[in-house]
One Martini backbone bead per residue (centre of mass of N, CA, C, O) as a GRO file, in nm:
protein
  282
    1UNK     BB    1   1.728  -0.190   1.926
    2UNK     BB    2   1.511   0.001   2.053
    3UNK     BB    3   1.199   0.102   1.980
    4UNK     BB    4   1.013   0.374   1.864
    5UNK     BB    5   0.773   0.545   1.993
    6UNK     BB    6   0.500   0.723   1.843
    7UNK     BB    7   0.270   0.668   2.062
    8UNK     BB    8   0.199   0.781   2.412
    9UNK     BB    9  -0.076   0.594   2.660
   10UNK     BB   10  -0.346   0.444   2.658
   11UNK     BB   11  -0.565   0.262   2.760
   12UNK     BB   12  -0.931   0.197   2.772
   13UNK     BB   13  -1.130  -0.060   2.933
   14UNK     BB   14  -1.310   0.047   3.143
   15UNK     BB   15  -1.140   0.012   3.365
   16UNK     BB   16  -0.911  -0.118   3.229
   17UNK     BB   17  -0.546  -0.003   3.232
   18UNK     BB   18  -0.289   0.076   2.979
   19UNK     BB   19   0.040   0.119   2.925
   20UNK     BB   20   0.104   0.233   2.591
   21UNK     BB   21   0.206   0.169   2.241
   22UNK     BB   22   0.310   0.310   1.916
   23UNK     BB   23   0.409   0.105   1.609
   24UNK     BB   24   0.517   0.134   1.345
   25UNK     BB   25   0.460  -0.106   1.057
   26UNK     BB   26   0.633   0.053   0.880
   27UNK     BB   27   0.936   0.041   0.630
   28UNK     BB   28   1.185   0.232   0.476
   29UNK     BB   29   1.494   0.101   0.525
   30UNK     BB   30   1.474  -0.054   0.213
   31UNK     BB   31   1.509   0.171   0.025
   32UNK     BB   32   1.559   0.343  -0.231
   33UNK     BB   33   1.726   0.691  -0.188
   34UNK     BB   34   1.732   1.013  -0.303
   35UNK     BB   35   1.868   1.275  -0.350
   36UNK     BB   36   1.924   1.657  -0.478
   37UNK     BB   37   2.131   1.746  -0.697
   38UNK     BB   38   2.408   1.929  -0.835
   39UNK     BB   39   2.510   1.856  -1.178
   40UNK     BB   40   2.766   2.017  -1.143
   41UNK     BB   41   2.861   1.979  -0.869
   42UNK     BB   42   2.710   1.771  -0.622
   43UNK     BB   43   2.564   1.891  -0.473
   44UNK     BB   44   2.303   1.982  -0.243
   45UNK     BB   45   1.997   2.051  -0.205
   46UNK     BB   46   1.788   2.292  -0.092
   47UNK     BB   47   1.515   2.374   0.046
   48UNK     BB   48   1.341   2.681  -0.045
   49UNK     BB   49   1.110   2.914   0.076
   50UNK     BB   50   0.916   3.168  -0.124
   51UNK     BB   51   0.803   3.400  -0.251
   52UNK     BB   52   0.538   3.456  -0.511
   53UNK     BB   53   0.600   3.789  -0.562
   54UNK     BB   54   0.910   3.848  -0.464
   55UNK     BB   55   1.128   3.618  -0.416
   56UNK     BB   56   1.176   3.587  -0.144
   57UNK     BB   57   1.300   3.461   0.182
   58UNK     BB   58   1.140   3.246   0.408
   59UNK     BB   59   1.113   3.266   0.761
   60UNK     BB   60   0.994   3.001   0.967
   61UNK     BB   61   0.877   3.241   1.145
   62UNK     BB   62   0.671   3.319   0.872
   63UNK     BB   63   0.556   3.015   0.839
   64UNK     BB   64   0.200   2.983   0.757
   65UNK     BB   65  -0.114   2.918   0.760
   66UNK     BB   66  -0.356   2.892   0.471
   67UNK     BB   67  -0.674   3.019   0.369
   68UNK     BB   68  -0.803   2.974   0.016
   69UNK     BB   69  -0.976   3.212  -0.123
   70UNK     BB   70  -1.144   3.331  -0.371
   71UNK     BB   71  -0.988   3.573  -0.426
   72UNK     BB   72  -0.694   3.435  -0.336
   73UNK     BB   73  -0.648   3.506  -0.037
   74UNK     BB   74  -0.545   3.440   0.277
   75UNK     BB   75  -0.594   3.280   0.555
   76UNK     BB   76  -0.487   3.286   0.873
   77UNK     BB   77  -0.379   3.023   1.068
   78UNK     BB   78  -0.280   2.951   1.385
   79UNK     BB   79  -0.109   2.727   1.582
   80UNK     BB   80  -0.267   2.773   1.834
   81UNK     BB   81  -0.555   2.737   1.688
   82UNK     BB   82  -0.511   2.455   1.620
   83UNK     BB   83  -0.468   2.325   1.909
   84UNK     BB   84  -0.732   2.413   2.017
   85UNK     BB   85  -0.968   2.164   1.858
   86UNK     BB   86  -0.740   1.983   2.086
   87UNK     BB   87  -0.801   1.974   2.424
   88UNK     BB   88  -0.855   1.619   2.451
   89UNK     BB   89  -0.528   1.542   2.460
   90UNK     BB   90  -0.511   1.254   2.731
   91UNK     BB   91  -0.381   0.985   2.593
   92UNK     BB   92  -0.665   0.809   2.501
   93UNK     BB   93  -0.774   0.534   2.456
   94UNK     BB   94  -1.109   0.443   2.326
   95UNK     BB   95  -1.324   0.195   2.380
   96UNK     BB   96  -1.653   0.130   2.239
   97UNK     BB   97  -1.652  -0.137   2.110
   98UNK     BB   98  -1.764  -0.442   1.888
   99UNK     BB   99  -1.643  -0.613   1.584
  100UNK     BB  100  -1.602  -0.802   1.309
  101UNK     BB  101  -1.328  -0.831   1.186
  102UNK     BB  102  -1.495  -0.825   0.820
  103UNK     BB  103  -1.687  -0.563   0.877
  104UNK     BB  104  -1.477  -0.389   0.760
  105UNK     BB  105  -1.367  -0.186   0.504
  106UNK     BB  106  -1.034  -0.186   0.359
  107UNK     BB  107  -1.067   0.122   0.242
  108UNK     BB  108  -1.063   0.247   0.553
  109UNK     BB  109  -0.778   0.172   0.571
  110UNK     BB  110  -0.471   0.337   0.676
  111UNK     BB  111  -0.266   0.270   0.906
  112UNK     BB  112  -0.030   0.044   1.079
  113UNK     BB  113   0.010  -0.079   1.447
  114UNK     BB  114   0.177  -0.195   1.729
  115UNK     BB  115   0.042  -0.279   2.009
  116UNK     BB  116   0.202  -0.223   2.328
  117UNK     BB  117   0.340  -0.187   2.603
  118UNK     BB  118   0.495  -0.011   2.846
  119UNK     BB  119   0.525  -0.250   3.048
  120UNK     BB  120   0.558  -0.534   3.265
  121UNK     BB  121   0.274  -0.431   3.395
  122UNK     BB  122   0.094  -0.500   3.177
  123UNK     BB  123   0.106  -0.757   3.032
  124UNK     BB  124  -0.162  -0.858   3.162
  125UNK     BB  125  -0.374  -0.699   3.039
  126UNK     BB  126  -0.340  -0.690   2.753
  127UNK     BB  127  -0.347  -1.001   2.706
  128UNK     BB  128  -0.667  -1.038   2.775
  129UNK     BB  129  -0.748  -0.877   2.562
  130UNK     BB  130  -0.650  -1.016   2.329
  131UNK     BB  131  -0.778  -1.345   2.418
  132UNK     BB  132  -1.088  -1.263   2.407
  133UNK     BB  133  -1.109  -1.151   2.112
  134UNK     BB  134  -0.980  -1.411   1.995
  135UNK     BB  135  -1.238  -1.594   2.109
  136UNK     BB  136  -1.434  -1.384   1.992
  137UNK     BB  137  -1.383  -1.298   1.698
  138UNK     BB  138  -1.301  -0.961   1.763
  139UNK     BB  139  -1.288  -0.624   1.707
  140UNK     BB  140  -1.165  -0.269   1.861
  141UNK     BB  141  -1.299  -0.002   1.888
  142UNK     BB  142  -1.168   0.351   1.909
  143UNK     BB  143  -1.022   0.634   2.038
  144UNK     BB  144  -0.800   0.903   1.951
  145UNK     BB  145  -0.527   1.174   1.987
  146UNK     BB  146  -0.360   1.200   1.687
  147UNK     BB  147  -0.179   1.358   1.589
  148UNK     BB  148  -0.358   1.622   1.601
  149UNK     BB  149  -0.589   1.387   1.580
  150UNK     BB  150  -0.912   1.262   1.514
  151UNK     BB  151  -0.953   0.895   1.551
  152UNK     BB  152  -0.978   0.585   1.422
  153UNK     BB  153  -0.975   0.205   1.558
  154UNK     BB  154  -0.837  -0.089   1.472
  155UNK     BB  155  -0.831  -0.366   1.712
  156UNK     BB  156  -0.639  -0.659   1.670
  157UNK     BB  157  -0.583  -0.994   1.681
  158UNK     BB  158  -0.212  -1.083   1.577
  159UNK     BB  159  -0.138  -1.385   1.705
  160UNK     BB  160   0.055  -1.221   1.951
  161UNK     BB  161  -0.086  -0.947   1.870
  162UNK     BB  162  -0.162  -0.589   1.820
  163UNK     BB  163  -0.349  -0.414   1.627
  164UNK     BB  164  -0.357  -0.076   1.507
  165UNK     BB  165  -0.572   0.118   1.302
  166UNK     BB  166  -0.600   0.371   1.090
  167UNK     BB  167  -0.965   0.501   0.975
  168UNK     BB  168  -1.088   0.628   0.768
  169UNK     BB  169  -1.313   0.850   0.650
  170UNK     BB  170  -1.587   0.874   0.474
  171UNK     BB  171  -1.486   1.144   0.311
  172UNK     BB  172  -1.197   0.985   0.249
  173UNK     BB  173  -1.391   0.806   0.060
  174UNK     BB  174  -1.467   0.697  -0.272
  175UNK     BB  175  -1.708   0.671  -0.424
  176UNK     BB  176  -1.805   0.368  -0.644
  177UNK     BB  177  -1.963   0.576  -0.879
  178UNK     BB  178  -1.718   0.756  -0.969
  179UNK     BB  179  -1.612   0.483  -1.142
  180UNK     BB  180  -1.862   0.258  -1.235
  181UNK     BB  181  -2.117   0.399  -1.400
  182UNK     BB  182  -2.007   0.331  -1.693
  183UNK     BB  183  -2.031  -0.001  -1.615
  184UNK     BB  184  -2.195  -0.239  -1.794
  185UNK     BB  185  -2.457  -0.499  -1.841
  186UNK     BB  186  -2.325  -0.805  -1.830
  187UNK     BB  187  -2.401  -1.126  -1.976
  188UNK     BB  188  -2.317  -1.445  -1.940
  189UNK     BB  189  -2.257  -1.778  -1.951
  190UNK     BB  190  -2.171  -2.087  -1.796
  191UNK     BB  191  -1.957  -2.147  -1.901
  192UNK     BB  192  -1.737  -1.885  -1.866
  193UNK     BB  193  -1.798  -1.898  -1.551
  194UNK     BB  194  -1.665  -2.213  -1.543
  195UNK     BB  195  -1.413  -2.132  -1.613
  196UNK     BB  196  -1.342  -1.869  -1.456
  197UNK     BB  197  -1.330  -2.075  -1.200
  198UNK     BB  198  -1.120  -2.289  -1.264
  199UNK     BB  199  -0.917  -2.070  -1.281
  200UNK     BB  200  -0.914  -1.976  -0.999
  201UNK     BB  201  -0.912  -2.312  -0.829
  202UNK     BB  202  -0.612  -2.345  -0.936
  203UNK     BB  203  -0.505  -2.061  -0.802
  204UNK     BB  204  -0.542  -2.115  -0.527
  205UNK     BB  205  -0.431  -1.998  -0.201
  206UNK     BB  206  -0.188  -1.819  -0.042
  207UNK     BB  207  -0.045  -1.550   0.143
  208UNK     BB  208   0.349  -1.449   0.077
  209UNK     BB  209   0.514  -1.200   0.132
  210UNK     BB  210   0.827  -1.357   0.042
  211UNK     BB  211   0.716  -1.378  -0.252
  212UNK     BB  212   0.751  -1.107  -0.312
  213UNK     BB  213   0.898  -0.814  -0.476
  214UNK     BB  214   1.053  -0.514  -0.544
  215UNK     BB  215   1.185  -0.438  -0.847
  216UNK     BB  216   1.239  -0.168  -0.840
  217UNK     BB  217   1.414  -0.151  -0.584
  218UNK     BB  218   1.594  -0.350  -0.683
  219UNK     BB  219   1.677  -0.197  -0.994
  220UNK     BB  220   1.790   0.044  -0.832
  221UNK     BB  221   2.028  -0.113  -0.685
  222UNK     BB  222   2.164  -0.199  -0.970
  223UNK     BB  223   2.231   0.034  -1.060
  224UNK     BB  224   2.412   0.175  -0.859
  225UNK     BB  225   2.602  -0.083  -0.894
  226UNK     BB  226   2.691  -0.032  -1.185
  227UNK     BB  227   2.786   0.236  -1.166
  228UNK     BB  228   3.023   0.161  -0.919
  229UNK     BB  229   3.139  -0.027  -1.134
  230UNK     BB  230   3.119   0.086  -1.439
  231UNK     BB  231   2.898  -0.066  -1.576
  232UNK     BB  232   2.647  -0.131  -1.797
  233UNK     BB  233   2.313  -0.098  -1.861
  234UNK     BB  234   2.081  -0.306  -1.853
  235UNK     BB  235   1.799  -0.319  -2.084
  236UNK     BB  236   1.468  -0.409  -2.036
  237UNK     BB  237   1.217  -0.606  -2.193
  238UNK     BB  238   0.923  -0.553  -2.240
  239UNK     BB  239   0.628  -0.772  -2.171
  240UNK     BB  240   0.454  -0.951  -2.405
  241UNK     BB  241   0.114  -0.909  -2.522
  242UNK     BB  242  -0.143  -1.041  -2.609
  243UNK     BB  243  -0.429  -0.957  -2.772
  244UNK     BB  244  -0.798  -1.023  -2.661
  245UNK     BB  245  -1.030  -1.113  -2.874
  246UNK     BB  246  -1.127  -1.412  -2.742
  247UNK     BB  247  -1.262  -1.478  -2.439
  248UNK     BB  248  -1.361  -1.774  -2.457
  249UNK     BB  249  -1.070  -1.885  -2.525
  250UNK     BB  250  -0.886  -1.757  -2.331
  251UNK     BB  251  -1.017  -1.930  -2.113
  252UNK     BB  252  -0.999  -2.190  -2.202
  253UNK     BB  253  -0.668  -2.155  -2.236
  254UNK     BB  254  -0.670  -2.114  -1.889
  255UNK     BB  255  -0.803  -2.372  -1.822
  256UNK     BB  256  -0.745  -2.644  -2.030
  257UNK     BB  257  -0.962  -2.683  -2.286
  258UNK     BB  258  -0.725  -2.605  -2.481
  259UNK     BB  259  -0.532  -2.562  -2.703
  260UNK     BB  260  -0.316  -2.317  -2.786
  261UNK     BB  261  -0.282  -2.068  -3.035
  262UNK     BB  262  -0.115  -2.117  -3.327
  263UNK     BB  263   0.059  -2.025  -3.534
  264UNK     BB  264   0.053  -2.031  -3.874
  265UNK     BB  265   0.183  -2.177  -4.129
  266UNK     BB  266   0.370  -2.126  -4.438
  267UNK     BB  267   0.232  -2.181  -4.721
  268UNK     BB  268   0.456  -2.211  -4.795
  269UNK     BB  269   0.740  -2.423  -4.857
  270UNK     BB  270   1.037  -2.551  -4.866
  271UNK     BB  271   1.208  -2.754  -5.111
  272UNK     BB  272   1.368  -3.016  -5.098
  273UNK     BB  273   1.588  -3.212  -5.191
  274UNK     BB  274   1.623  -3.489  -5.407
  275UNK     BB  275   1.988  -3.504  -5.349
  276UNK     BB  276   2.210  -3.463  -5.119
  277UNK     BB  277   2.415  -3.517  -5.281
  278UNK     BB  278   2.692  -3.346  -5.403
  279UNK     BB  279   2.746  -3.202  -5.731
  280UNK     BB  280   2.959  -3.275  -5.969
  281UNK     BB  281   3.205  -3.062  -6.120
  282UNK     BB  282   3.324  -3.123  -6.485
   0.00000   0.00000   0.00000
């Protein structure tokens, strides 16, 4: 079955223009979800806007967007006005520019798609655009009026294919000074670093995503499994952790430059007896 593509436009690169789709990379049919039912009945709930000081039920057609005002009252802000704000909606991807794949911060990643052609007649277009990329080892930033907002595309080349990724804006990521500056400034000594580094160092590896599972989605499957078996539901005892109190004996210990500490044995020991073999009673 064909993939529909979430939208369809152009790239523009120069002169060189290619008819694309974008693909959204994330799927979510392999999740568990529930619907919410009548506890009574078992019927589906519908969800139903209502005003919220008639309580009467809103039609569709009268249900607009409200920019909340300080003294409570909503600004009406109409459909038609709304896409009037993106009228250069063309349809076209534009490259602005190019830069090292690991020039951008990670956390203004926002969704992956991926670029594919639109047609057998551009592939030989899209393809030298990305094997380009690949030899200078450079990622393309683009432009373009997606979903009724405007974009910024990060275009990398993955493998054989193109991934274009829409990029949070400066004022959707939270400065790391709201979160940070309560950390005081501590200081290690070299032991510490160096247990740190070779615990580091033993478990460096590559990542390996079909290494991973999402527990809960397995758990929720096993759940609906075993209500539909009729089985009772295993409860799993959550995880013990002990707590570190010496971190440097922790790092000493993660590291294997000591044996872990075990608990002491009990000052009392049960005394053997002196004859195993058992007294006739006469």
């Amino acid at each position: 079955m064909t993939r529909r593509a979430s939208w369809r436009g152009h790239l523009k690169f120069g002169d060189l223009v290619c008819d694309v789709g974008l693909y959204s990379a994330l799927t979510s049919t392999e999740k568990i979800s529930f619907n919410i039912v009548n506890r009574r009945t078992g019927n589906r709930v519908e969800r139903q806007y209502v005003d919220s000081d008639t309580g009467d039920a809103v039609d569709r057609d009268d249900q607009v967007k409200g920019y909340e005002l300080e003294n409570g009252e909503h600004l009406i802000i109409e459909g038609d006005e709304l896409s009037q704000l993106m009228p250069d909606n063309d349809k076209v991807i534009r490259i602005t520019g190019f830069l090292d794949c690991d020039e951008i911060d990670k956390l203004y990643f926002d969704r992956p798609y991926y670029l594919s052609p639109s047609s057998p007649a551009d592939d030989e277009g899209l393809a030298v655009f990305a094997r380009a990329m690949k030899k200078e080892g450079v990622a393309a930033l683009g432009e373009a009026v997606l979903f009724r907002r405007n974009r910024i595309l990060l275009i990398r080349p993955q493998a054989d294919a193109l991934v274009a990724t829409t990029l949070n804006y400066d004022y959707e990521v939270r400065a790391k000074a709201t979160v940070f500056k309560g950390i005081p400034d501590v200081s290690f000594d070299d032991e510490m670093l160096e247990l740190a580094g070779h615990i580091i160092a033993k478990r460096s590896g590559t990542f390996d995503p079909s290494a991973y599972t999402d527990r809960y989605n397995d758990a929720l499957g096993e759940l609906v499994k075993a209500k539909i078996e009729g089985r009772p539901i295993e409860k799993r005892a959550p995880e013990k952790r002990d707590n570190v109190i010496d971190l440097r004996q922790a790092l000493r210990e993660s590291a294997g430059a000591v044996a872990p500490k075990t608990s002491k044995p009990s000052a009392k020991k049960a005394s053997a007896p002196r004859n195993s073999k058992s007294k006739k009673v006469g």
